[in-house]
matplotlib code that plots the C-alpha trace (Angstrom):
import matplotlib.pyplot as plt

x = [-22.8, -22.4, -25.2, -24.6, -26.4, -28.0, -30.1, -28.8, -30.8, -34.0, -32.7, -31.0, -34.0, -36.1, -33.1, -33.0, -36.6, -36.8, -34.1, -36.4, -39.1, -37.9, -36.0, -39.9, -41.5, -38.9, -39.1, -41.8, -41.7, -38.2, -36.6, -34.3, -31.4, -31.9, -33.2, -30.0, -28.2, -30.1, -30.1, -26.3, -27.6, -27.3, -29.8, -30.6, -31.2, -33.5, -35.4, -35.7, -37.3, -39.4, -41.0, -41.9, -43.3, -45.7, -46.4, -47.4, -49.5, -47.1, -45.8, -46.9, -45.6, -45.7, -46.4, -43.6, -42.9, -45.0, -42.8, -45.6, -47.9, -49.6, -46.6, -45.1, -41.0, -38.9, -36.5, -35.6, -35.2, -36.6, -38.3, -36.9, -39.2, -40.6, -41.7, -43.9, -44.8, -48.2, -49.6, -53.2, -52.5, -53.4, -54.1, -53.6, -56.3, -54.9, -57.4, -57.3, -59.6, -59.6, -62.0, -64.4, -63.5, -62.4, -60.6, -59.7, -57.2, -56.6, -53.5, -52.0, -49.0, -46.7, -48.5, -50.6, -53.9, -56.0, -59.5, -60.2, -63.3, -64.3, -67.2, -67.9, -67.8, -68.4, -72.0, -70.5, -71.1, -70.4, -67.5, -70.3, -71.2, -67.2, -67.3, -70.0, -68.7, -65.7, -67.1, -69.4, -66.3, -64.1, -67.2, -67.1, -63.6, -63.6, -66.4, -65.2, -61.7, -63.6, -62.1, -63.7, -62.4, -60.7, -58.1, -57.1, -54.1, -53.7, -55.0, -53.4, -55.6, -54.1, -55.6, -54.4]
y = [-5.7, -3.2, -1.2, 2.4, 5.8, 5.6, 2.3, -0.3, -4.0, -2.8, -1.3, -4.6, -6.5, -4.8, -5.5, -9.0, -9.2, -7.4, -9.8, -12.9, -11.8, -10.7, -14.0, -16.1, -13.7, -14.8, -18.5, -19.6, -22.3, -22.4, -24.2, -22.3, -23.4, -22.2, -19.0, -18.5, -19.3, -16.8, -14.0, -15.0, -14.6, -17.2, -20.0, -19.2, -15.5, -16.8, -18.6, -15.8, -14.1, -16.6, -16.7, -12.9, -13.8, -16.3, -14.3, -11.6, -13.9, -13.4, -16.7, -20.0, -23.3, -25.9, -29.3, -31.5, -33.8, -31.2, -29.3, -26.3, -27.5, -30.4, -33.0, -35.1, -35.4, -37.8, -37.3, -39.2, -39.1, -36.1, -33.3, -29.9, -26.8, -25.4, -22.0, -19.7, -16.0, -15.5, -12.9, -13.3, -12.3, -8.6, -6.7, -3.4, -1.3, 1.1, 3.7, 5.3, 8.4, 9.7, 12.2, 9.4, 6.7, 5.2, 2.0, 0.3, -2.6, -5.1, -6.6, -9.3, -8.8, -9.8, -7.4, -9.9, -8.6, -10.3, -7.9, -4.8, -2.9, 0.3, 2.2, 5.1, 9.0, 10.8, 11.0, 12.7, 15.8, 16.8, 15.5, 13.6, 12.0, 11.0, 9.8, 7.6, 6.1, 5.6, 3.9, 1.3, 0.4, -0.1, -2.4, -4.1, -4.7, -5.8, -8.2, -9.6, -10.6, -12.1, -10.0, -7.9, -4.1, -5.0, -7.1, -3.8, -3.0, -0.1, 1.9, 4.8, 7.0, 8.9, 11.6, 13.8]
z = [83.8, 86.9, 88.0, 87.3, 88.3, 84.9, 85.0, 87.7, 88.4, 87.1, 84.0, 83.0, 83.9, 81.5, 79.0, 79.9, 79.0, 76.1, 74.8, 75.6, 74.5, 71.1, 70.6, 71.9, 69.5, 66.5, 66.8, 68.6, 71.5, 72.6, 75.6, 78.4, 77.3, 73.7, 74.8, 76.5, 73.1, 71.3, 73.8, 75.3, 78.5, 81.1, 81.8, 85.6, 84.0, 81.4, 83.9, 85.9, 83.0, 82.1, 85.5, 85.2, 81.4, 83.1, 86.2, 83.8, 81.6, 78.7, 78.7, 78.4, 79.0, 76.1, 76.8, 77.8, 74.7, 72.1, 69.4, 69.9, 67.0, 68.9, 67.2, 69.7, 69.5, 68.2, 71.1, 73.7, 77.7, 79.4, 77.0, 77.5, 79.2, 76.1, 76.5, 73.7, 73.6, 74.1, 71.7, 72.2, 76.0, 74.6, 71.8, 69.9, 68.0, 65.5, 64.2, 60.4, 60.5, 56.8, 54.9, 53.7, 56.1, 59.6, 59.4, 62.6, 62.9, 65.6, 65.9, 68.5, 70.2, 67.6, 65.0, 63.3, 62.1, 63.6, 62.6, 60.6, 59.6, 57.7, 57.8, 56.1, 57.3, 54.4, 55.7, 59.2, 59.0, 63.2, 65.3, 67.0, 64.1, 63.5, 67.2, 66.4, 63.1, 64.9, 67.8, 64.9, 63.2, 66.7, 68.2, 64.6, 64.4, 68.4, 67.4, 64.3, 66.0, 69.3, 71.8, 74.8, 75.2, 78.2, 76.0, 74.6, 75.8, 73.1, 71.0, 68.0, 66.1, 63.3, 61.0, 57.9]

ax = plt.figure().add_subplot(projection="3d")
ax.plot(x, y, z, "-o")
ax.set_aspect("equal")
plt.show()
């Protein structure tokens, strides 16, 4: 692909990665040479992507010989680079804010809950008090999944 006013090297580097990472997302550890099947880019490209997914803590190595699970392989002669998406490198927190309620979820980077919580706001009656049942059932759901605020990497409220 030639770099054009619109995008250029950068552009298709974010492309590039966006295809990897969907593909790791999808199936789990993969090795380089089937991420290039899956994405139909080429192996020196997927490489190259796979050092920026590491760099930026996104990616992780699997164990040479291990299917991802903690199996060893059947296979033969030298194990292929295995390479897995790391979800737990962040999280999201969506936040429900209804009449009688605030509901906050926490979800990895793959969108599995990993934590919600509810409390109740019927009792609020002050958007200080709202702030403050919003901030018990953010702390509760934070808590309940293990995870420090700083592993929040965003958050969504939405209200009627």
């Amino acid at each position: 692909m030639e770099a054009s006013a619109h995008g250029g090297p950068p552009l298709l580097r974010q492309i590039n990665s966006a295809h990897v990472v969907a593909a790791l997302r999808g199936a789990g550890p993969l090795s380089l040479s089937d991420l290039a099947t899956r994405t139909g880019l080429s192996r020196p490209t997927v490489g190259q992507v796979v050092e920026q997914l590491h760099a930026g803590g996104l990616g992780a190595g699997v164990e040479p010989g291990q299917d991802g699970q903690g199996q060893r392989s059947a296979r033969s002669g030298r194990p292929a680079r295995l390479v897995r998406f790391r979800a737990e490198a962040a999280y999201v927190v969506g936040i429900d804010i209804g009449r009688h309620k605030a509901l906050v979820t926490v979800a990895d980077l793959t969108g599995a809950v990993v934590a919600e919580h509810r409390e109740d706001a019927s009792g609020a009656s002050s958007s200080a008090d709202l702030l403050a049942v919003l901030r018990t059932a953010a702390r509760g759901a934070l808590a309940q999944a293990g995870i420090r605020r700083t592993d929040v990497a965003s958050v969504a409220a939405g209200t009627p």
